[in-house]
C-alpha positions as CSV (number, residue, x, y, z in Angstrom):
1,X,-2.2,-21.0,-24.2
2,X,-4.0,-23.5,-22.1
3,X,-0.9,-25.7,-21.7
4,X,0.5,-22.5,-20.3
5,X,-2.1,-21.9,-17.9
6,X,-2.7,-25.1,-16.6
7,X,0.5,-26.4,-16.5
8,X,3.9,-24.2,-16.6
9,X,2.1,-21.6,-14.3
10,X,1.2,-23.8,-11.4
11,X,4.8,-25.6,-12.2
12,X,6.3,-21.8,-11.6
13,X,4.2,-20.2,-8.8
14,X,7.0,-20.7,-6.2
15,X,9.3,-18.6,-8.5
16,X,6.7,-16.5,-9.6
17,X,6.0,-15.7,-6.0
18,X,9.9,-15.1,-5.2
19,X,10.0,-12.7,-7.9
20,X,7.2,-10.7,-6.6
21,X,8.4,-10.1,-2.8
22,X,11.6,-9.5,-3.8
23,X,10.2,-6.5,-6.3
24,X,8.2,-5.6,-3.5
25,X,10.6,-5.3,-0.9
26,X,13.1,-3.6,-3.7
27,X,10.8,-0.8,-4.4
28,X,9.2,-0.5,-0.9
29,X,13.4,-0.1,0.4
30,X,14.4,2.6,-2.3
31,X,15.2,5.7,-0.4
32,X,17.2,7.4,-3.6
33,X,14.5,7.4,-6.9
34,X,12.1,9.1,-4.0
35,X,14.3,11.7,-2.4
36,X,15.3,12.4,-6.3
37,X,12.3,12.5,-8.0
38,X,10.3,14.9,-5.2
39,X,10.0,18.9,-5.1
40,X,9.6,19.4,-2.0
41,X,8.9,18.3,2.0
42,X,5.2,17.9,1.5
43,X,5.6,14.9,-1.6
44,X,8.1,13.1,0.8
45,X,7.5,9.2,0.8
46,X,7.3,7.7,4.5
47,X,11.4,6.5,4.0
48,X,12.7,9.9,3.1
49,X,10.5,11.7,5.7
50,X,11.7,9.6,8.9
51,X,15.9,10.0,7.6
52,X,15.1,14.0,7.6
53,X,15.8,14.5,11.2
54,X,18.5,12.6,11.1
55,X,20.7,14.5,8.9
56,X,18.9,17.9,9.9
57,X,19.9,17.2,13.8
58,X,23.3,15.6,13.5
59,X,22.0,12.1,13.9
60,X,19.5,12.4,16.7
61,X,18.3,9.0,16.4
62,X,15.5,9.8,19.4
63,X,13.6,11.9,16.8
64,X,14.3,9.7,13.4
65,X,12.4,6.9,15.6
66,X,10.0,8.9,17.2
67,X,8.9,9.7,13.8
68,X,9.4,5.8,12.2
69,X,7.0,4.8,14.9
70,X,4.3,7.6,14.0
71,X,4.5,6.8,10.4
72,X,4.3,3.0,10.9
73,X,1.2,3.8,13.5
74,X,-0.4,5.8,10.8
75,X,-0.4,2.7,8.7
């Protein structure tokens, strides 16, 4: 186990890195498992909240980045 630690880790931190932003950004980016797995408009996850307007108002992309800027503000 302390072979392991001390040398195949530090050996594998770039990949282990890669792996972990690319999970990251994955999971942050899914706009399907959220709009799924909610019940209703007031469980809605910051990616499925801003698209609303846009399918609600025929593509008014004035209000789906008025409310992309809020959300990103509120962050």
């Amino acid at each position: 186990m302390r072979l392991l630690w001390h040398l195949v880790v530090p050996l594998n931190r770039p990949i282990i890195v890669t792996l972990v932003l690319i999970t990251v950004v994955t999971h942050w980016n899914s706009f399907m498992w959220p709009m799924v797995i909610t019940s209703g408009p007031e469980w809605r996850v910051i990616t499925v909240a801003t698209s609303a307007p846009q399918s609600q108002y025929n593509n008014n992309w004035t209000l789906v980045m008025a409310g992309t800027t809020l959300a990103m503000r509120r962050w």
